[in-house]
N, CA and C atoms as an extended XYZ file, in Angstrom:
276
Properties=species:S:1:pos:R:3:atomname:S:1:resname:S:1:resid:I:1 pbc="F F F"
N        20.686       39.539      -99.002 N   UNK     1
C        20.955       38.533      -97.988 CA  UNK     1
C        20.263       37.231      -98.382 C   UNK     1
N        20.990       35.977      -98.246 N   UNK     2
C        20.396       34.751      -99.083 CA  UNK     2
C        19.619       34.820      -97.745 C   UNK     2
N        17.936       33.810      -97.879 N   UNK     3
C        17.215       33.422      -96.976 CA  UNK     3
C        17.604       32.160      -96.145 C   UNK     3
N        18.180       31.954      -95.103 N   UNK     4
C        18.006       30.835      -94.188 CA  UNK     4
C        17.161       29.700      -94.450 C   UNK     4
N        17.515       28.882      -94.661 N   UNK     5
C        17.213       27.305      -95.322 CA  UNK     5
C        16.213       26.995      -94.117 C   UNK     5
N        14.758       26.532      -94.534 N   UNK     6
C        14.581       25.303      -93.197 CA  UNK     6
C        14.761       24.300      -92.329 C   UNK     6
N        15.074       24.122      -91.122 N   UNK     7
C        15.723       22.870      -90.732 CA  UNK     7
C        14.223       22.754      -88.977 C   UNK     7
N        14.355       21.488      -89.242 N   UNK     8
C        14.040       20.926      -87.945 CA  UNK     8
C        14.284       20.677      -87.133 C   UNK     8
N        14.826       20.923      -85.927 N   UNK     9
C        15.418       21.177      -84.954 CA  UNK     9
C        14.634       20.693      -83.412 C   UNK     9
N        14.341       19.169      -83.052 N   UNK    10
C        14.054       18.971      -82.295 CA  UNK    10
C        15.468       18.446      -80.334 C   UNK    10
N        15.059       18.949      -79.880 N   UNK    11
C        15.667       18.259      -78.867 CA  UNK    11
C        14.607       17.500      -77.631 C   UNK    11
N        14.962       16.442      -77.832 N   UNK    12
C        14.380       15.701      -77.280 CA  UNK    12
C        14.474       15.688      -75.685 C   UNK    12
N        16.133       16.100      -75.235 N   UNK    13
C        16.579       16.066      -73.837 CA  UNK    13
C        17.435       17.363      -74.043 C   UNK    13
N        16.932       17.999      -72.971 N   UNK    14
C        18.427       19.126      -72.611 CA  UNK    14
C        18.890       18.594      -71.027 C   UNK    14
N        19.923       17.846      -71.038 N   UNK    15
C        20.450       17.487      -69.690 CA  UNK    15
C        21.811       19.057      -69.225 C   UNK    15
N        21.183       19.116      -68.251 N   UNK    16
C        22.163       20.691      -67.460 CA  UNK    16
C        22.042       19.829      -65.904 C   UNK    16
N        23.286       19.087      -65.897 N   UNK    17
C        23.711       18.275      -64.500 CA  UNK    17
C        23.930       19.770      -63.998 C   UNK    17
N        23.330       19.768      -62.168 N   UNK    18
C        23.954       20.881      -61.462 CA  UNK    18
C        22.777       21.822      -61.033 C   UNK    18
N        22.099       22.020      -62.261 N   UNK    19
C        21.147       22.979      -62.512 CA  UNK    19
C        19.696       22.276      -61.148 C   UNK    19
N        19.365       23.609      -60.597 N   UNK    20
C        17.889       22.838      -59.679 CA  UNK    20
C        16.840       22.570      -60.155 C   UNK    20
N        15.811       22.103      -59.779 N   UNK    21
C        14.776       21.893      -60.189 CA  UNK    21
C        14.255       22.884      -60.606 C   UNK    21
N        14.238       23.986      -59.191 N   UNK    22
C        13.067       25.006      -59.663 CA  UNK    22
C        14.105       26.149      -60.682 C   UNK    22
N        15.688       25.728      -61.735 N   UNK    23
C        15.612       26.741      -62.328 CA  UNK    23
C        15.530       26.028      -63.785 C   UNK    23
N        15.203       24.898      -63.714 N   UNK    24
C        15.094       24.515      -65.268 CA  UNK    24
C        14.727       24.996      -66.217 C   UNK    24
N        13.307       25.515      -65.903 N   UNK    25
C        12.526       26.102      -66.650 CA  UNK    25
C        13.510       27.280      -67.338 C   UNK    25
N        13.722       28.393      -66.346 N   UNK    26
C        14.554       29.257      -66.760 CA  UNK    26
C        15.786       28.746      -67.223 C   UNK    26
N        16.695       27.997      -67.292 N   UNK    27
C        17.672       27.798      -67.627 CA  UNK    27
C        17.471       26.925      -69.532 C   UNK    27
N        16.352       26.289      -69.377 N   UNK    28
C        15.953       25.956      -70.427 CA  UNK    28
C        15.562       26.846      -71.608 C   UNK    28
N        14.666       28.087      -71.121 N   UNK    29
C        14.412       29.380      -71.797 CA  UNK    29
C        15.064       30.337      -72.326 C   UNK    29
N        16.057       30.247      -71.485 N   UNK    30
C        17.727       30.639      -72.018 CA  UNK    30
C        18.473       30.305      -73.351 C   UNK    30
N        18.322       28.951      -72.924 N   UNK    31
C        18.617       28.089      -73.622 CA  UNK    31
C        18.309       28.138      -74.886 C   UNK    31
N        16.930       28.221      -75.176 N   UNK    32
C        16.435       27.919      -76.878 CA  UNK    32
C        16.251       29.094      -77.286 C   UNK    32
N        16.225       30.340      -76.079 N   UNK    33
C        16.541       31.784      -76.900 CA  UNK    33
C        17.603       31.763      -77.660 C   UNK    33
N        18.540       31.183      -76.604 N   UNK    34
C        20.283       31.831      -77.455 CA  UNK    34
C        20.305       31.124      -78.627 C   UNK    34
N        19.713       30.061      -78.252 N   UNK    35
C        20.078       28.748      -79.751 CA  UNK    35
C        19.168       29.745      -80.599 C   UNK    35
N        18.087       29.925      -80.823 N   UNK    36
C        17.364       30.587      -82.035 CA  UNK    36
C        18.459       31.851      -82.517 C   UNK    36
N        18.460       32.557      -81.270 N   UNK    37
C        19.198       33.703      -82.069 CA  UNK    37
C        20.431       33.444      -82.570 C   UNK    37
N        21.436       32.254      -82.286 N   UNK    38
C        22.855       32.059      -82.957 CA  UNK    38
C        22.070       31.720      -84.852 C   UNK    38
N        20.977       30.809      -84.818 N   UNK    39
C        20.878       29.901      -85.915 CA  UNK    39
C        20.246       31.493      -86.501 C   UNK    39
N        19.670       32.483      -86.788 N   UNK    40
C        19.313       33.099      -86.863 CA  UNK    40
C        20.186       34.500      -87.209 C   UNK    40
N        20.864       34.784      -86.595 N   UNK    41
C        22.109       35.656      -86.817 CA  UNK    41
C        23.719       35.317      -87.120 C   UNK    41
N        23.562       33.880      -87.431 N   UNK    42
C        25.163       33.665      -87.708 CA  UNK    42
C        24.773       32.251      -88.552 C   UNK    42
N        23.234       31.965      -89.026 N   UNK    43
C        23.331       30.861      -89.732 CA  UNK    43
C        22.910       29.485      -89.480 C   UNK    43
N        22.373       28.831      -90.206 N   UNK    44
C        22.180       27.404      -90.124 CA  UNK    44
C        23.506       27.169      -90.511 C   UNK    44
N        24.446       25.853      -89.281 N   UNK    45
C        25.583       25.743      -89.917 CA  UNK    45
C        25.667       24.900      -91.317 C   UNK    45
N        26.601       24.933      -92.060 N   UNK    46
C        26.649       24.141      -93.310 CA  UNK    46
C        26.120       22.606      -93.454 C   UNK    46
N        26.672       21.602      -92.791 N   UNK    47
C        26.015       20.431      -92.615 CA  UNK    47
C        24.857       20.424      -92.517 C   UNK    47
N        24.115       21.265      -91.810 N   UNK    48
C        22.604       21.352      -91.321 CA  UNK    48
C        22.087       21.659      -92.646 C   UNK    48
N        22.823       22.613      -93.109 N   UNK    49
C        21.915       22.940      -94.562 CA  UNK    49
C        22.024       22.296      -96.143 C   UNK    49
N        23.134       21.561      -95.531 N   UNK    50
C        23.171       20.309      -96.946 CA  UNK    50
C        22.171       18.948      -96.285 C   UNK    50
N        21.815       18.924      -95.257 N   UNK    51
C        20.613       18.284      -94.920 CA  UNK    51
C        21.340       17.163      -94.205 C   UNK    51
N        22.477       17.520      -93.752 N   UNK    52
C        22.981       16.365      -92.832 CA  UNK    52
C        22.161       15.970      -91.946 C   UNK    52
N        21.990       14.599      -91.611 N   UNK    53
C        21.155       14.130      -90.153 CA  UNK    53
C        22.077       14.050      -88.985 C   UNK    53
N        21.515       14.295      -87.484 N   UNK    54
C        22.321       14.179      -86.775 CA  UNK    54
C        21.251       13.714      -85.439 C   UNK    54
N        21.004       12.622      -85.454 N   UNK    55
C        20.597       11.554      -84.367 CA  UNK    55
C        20.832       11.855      -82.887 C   UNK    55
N        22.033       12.184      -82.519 N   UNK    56
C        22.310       12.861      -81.055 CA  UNK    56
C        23.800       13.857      -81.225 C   UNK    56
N        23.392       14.626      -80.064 N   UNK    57
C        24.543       15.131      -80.708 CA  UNK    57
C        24.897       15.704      -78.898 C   UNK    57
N        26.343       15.417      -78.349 N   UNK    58
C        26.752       15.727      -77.127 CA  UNK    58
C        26.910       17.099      -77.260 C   UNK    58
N        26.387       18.083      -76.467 N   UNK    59
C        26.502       19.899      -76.142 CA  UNK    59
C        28.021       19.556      -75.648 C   UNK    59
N        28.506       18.835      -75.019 N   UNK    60
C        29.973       19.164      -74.806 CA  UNK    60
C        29.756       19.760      -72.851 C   UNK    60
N        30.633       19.903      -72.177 N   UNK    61
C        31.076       19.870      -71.104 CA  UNK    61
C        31.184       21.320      -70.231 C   UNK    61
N        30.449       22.069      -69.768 N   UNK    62
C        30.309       23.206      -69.189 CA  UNK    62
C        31.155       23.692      -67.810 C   UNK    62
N        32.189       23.984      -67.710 N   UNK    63
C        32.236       24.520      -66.345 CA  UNK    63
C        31.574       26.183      -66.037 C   UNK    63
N        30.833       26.093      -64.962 N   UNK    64
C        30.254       27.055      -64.248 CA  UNK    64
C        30.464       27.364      -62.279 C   UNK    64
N        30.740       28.488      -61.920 N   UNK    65
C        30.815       28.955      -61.111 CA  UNK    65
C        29.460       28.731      -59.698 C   UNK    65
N        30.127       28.593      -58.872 N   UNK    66
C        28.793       28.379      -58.103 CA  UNK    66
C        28.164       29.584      -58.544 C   UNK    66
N        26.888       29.560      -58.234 N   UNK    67
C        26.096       31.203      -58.089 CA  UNK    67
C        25.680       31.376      -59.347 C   UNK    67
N        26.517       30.774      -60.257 N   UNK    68
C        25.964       31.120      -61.332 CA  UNK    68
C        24.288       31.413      -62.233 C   UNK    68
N        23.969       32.182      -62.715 N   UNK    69
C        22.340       31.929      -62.665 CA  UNK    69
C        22.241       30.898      -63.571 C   UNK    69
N        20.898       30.367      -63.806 N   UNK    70
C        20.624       29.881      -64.474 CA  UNK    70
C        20.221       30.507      -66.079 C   UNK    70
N        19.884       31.209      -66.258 N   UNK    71
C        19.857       31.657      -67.381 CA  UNK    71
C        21.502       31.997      -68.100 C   UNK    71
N        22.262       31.913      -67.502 N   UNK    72
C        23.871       32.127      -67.949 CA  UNK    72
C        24.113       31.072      -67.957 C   UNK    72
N        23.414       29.781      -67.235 N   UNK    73
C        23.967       28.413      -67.817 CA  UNK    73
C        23.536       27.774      -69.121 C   UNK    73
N        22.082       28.136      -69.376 N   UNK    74
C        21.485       27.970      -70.710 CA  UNK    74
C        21.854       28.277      -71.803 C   UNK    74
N        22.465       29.847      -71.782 N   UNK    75
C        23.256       30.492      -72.723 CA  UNK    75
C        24.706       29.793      -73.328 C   UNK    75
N        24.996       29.448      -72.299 N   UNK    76
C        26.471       29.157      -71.994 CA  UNK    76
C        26.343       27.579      -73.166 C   UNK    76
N        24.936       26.885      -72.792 N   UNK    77
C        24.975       25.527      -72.869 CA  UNK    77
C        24.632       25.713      -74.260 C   UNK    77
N        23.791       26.510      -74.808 N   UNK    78
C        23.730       26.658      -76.392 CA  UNK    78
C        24.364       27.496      -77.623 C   UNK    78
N        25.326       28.286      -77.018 N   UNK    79
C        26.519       28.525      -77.545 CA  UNK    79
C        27.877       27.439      -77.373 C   UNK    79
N        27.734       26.235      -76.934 N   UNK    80
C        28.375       25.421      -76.870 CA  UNK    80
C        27.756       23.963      -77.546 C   UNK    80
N        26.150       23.927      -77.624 N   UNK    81
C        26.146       23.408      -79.061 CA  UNK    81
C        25.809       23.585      -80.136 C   UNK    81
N        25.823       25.027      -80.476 N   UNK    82
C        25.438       25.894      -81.947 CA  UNK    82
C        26.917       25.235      -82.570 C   UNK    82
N        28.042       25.678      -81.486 N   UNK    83
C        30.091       25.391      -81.930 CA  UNK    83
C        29.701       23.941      -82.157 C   UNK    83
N        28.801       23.230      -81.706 N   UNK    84
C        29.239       21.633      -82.019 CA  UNK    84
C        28.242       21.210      -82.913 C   UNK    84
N        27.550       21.601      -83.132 N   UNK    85
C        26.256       21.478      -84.875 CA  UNK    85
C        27.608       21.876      -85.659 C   UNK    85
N        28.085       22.917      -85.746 N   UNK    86
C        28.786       23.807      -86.462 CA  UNK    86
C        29.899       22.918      -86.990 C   UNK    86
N        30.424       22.274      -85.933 N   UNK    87
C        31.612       21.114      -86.823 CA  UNK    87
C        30.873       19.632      -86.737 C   UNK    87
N        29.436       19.596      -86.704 N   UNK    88
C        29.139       17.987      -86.793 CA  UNK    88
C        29.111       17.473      -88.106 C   UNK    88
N        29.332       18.535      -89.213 N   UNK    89
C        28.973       17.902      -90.559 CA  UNK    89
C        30.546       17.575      -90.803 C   UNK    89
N        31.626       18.028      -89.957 N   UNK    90
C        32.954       18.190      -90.898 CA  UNK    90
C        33.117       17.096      -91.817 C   UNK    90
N        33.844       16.814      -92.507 N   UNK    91
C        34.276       15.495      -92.993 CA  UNK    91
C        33.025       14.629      -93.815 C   UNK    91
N        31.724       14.683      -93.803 N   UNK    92
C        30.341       14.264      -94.310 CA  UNK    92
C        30.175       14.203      -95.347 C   UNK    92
């Protein structure tokens, strides 16, 4: 198995419009679980590992159910931008 390249991976803002105060935390925790384990079990995407830079990058547009927990919105929100790292290098 080739070894996973290093990358730096800061986010500066996770905006989750909708989400309450008191579930940020959790919804945030969610959040950088799922992201570790996608980059982790399916890869640093290609761009990332030819060392593309990427300055901001929009997670893209969530619909969720009332009720929904918060930890299913986090998930939800970083499997939706693992898919958009994933095509940010296209064309680069």
């Amino acid at each position: 198995m080739k070894p996973t390249p290093p990358i730096k991976l800061h986010i500066d803002h996770l905006v989750l419009h909708g989400v309450s105060l008191g579930d940020r935390d959790r919804a945030g925790a969610a959040f950088t679980q799922e992201l570790t384990r996608l980059l982790t079990e399916q890869g640093v995407p290609a761009a990332l590992a030819r060392g593309v830079t990427l300055p901001r990058l929009d997670g893209g547009t969530l619909t969720v159910s009332p009720g929904t927990s918060a930890e299913v919105v986090g998930v939800q929100a970083a499997r939706s931008t693992y898919a958009r790292l994933a095509r940010a290098g296209e064309g680069t």
